[in-house]
C-alpha positions as CSV (number, residue, x, y, z in Angstrom):
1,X,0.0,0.0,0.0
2,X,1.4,3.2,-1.4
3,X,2.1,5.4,1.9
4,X,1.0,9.1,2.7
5,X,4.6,10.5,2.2
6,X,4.8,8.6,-1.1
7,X,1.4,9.6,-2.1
8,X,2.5,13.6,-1.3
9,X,5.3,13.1,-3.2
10,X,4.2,12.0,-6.3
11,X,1.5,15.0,-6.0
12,X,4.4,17.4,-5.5
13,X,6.5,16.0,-8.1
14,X,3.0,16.1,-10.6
15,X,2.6,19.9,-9.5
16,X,6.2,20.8,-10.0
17,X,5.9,19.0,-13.4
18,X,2.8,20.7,-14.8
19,X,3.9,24.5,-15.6
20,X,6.9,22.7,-17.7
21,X,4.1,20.5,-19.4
22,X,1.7,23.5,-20.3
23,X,4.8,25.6,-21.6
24,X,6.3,22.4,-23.8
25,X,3.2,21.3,-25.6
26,X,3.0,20.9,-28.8
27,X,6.6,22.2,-28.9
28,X,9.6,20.5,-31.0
29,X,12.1,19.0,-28.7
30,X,15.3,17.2,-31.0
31,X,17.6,15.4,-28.8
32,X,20.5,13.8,-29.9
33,X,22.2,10.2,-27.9
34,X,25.5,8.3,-29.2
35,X,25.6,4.9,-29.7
36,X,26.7,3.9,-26.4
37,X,23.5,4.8,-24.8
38,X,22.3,2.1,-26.8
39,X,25.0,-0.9,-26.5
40,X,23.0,-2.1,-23.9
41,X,19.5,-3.3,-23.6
42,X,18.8,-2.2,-20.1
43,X,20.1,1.2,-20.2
44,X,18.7,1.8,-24.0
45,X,15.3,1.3,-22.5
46,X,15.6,3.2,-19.5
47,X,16.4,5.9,-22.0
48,X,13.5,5.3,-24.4
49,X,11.1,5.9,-21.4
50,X,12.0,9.6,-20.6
51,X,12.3,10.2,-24.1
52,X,8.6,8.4,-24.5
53,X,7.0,10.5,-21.4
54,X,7.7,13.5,-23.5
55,X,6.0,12.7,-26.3
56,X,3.0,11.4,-24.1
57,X,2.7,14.8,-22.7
58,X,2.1,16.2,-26.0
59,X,6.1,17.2,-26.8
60,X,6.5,16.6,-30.6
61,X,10.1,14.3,-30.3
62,X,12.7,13.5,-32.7
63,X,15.5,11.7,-31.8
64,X,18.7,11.2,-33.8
65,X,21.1,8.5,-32.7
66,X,24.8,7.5,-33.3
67,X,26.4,4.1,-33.8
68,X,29.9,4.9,-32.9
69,X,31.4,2.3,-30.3
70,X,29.1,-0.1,-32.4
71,X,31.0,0.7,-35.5
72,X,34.6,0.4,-34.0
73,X,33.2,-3.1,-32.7
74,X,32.0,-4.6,-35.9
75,X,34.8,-2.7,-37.6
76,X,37.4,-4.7,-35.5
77,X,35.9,-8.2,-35.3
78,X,35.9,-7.6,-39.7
79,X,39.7,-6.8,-39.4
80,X,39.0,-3.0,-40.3
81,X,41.1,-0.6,-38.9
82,X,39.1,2.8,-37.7
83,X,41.3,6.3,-37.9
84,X,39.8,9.2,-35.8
85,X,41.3,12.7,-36.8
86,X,39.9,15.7,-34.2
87,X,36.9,13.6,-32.9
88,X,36.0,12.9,-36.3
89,X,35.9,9.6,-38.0
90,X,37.3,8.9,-41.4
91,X,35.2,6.8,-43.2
92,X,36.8,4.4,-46.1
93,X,34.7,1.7,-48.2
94,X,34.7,-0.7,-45.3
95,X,34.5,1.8,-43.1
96,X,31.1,2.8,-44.7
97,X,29.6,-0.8,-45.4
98,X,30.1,-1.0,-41.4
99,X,28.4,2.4,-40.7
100,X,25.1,1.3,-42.9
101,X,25.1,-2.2,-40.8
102,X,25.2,-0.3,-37.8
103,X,22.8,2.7,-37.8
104,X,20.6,1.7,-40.0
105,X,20.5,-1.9,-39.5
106,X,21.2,-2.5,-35.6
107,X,20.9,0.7,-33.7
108,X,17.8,2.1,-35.2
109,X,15.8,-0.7,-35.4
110,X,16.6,-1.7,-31.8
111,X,15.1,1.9,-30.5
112,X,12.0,1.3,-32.4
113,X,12.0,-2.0,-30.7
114,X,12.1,-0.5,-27.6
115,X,10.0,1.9,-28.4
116,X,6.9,-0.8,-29.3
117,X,7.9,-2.5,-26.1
118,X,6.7,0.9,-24.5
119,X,4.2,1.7,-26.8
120,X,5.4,4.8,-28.3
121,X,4.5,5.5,-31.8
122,X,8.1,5.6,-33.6
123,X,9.0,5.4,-37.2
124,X,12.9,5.1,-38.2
125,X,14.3,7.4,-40.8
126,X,17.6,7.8,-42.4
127,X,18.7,10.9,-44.0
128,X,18.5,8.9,-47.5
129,X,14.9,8.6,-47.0
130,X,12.9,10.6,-49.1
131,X,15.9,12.9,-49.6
132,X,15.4,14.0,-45.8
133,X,19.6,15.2,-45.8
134,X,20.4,16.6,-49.1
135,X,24.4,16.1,-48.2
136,X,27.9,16.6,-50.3
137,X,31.1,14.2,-50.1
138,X,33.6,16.8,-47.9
139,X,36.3,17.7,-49.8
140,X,39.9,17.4,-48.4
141,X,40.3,19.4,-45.1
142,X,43.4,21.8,-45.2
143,X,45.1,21.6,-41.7
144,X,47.6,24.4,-40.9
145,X,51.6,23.1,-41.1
146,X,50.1,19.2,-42.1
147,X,48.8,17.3,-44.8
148,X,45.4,17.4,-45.9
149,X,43.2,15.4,-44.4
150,X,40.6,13.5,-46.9
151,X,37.9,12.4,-44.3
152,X,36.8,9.6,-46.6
153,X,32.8,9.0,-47.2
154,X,32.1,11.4,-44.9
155,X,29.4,14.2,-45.7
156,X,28.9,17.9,-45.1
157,X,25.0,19.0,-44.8
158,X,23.5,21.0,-47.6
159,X,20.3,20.7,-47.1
160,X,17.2,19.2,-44.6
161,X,13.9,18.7,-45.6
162,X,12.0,19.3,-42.3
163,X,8.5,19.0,-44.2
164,X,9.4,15.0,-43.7
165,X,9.9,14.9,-40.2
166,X,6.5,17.5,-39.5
167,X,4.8,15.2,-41.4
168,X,5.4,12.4,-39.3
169,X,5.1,15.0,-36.2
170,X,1.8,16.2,-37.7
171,X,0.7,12.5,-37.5
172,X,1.9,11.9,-33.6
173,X,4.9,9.7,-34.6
174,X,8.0,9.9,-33.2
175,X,10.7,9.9,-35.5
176,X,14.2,8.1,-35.4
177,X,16.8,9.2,-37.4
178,X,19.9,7.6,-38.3
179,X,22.5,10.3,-39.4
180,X,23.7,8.2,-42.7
181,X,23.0,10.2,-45.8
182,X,23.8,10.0,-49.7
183,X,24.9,12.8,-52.6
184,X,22.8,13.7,-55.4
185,X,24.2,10.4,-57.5
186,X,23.1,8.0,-54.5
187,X,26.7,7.5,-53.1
188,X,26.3,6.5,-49.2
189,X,27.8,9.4,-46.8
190,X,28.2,9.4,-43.2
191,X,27.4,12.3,-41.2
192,X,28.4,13.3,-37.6
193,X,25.1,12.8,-35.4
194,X,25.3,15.9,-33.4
195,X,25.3,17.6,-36.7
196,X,22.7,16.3,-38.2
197,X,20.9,16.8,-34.9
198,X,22.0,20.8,-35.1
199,X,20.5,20.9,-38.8
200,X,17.5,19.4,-38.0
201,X,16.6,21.2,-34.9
202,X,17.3,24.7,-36.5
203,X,15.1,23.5,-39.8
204,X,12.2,22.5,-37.8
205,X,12.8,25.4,-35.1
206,X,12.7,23.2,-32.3
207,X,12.3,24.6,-28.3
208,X,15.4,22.2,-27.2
209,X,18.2,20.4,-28.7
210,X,19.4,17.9,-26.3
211,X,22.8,16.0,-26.7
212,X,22.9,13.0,-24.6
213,X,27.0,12.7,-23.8
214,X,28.9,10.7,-21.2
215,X,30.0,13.5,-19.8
216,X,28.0,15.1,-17.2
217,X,28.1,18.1,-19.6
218,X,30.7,20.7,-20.3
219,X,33.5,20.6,-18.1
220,X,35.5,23.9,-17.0
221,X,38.3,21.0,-16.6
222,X,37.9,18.0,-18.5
223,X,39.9,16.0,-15.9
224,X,37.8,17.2,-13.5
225,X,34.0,16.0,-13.5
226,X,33.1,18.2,-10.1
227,X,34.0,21.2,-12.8
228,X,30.3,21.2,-14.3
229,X,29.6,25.1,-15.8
230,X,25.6,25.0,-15.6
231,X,25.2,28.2,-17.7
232,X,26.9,29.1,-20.6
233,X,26.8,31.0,-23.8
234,X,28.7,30.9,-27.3
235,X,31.4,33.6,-26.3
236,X,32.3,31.3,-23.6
237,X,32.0,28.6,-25.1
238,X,34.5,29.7,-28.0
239,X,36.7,30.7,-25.5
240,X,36.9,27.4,-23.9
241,X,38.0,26.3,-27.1
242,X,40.2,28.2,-27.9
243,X,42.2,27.6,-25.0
244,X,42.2,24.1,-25.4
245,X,39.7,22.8,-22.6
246,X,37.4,20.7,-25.0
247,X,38.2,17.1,-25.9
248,X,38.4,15.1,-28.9
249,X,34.9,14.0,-28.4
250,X,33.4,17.1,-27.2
251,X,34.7,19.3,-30.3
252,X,32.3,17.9,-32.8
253,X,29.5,18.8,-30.0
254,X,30.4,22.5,-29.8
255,X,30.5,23.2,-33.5
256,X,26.8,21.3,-33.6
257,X,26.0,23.8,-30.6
258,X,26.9,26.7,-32.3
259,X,25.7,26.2,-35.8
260,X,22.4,25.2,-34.0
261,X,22.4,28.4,-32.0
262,X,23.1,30.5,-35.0
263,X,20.8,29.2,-36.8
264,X,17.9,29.8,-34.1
265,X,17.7,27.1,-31.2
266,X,16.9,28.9,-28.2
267,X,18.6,26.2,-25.8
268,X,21.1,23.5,-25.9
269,X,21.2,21.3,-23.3
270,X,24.3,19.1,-22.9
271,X,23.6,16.0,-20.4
272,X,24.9,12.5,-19.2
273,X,23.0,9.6,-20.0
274,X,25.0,7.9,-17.4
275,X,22.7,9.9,-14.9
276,X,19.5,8.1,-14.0
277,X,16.2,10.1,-15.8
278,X,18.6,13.3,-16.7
279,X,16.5,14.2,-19.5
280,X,13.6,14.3,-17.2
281,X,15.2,16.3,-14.5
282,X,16.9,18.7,-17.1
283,X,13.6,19.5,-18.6
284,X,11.2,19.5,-16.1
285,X,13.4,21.2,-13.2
286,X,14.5,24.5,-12.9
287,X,18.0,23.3,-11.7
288,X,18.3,21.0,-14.5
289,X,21.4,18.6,-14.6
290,X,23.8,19.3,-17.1
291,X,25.0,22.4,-18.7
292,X,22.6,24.9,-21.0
293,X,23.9,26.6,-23.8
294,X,22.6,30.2,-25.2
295,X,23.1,32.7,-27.0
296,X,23.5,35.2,-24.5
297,X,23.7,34.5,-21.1
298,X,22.6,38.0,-19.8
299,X,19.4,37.6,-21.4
300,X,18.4,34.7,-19.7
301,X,15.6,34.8,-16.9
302,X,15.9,33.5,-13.2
């Protein structure tokens, strides 16, 4: 039998919940989670569920996923080597056939597997469907006092169609979109997630973009995991750069955050899924629990 304290609980919590409900529906959330979120079946589901109570309280969802650790995996049990250059990875033939296999094949149909085990309505989506990333091979990237770097099969975004994904919003679905894309001619491309993620969520001017990161967010020290900055906006955050204190992985992520803050995204929201129901408490508590991103710090409210 559920106790009073539990019972007053649960009606505090319901209470707390409801302004953020009333001000988020029918608005565009895009959140963004790496493959490693879903390497494993408990934690992919735990993951699906926040991301499912959203959409049952009437936010429209789409959620783009990666397939990295996935890829290095398959890539090595094949006998394929994987080069990262910058965070980025370079993408040969192999390297390709392995990244199809994965997003397309494994990850995404796993989260819609999950998702009809929790009954939300979810429809995977590539960026070769129906021409939803219009996308162009990246040409060699000049690197000062080095070699070129040609990146392989890996694309550069020209385009979204976010008539495809309303579409689907329009009709309550929940779209799932694996960031693999193709040219013009049909060749096969493979495109950072938190990019397409940035792209998709300025096209469909979307409320949120949240990244889902290992990280409990972004770190004043990357060493230091006690060094969380809550708040923080793109002048700081291109200082933080510049002086060297993001990683690898965590470079990619800033360039998605500013392109999608430039291009209109109120709020980025950078978060560990390592943190039990983060999305939750980052979106329906004031104190959140990562770090938010915007354009200008001074013009946010209390």
């Amino acid at each position: 039998m559920t106790s009073q304290r539990d019972r007053a609980i649960v009606v505090s919590a319901l209470k707390h919940a409801a302004p953020y409900i009333r001000l988020f529906k029918g608005k565009v959330f895009v959140i963004k989670a790496g493959g490693e979120v879903f390497a494993d079946p408990a934690r992919t589901i735990a993951f699906v569920e926040q991301v499912g109570l959203l959409h049952q309280v009437g936010i429209r969802v789409v959620l783009i996923h990666g397939g990295g650790p996935q890829s290095t995996e398959l890539a090595a049990a094949l006998g394929i080597d994987t080069t990262f250059i910058e965070g980025r990875r370079v993408t040969d033939q192999n390297s390709l056939n392995v990244a199809a296999m994965v997003l397309n094949g494994q990850i995404n149909t796993r989260i819609l597997a999950a998702c009809r085990d929790l009954q939300i309505p979810a429809v995977g989506i590539s960026g070769v469907d129906a021409g939803l990333i219009a996308a162009h091979k990246r040409p060699p990237v000049e690197r000062e006092g080095e070699a070129a770097v040609d990146y392989g099969f890996v694309g550069d975004i020209d385009a979204v169609d976010a008539d495809i994904l309303r579409k689907q919003l329009d009709n309550g679905l929940m779209p799932v979109v694996s960031p693999l894309s193709c040219d013009a001619s049909g060749t096969l491309l493979n495109i950072n997630a938190d990019t397409v993620a940035a792209a998709i969520a300025a096209e469909l001017n979307a409320e949120k973009l949240l990244l889902a990161t290992g990280a409990p967010g972004i770190l004043e020290d990357i060493n230091d995991p006690g060094s969380l900055i809550s708040y923080i906006d793109r002048a700081a955050l291109k200082k933080l750069k510049r002086h060297g204190k993001l990683a690898d992985g965590m470079l990619p992520k800033a360039a998605a955050i500013e392109a999608a803050i430039a291009n209109g995204v109120q709020r980025v929201h950078v978060i560990s899924w390592k943190l039990a129901d983060s999305i939750l408490l980052e979106v329906f508590t004031n104190e959140g629990t990562g770090t938010l991103v915007v354009d200008d710090i001074n013009a946010l409210t209390p």
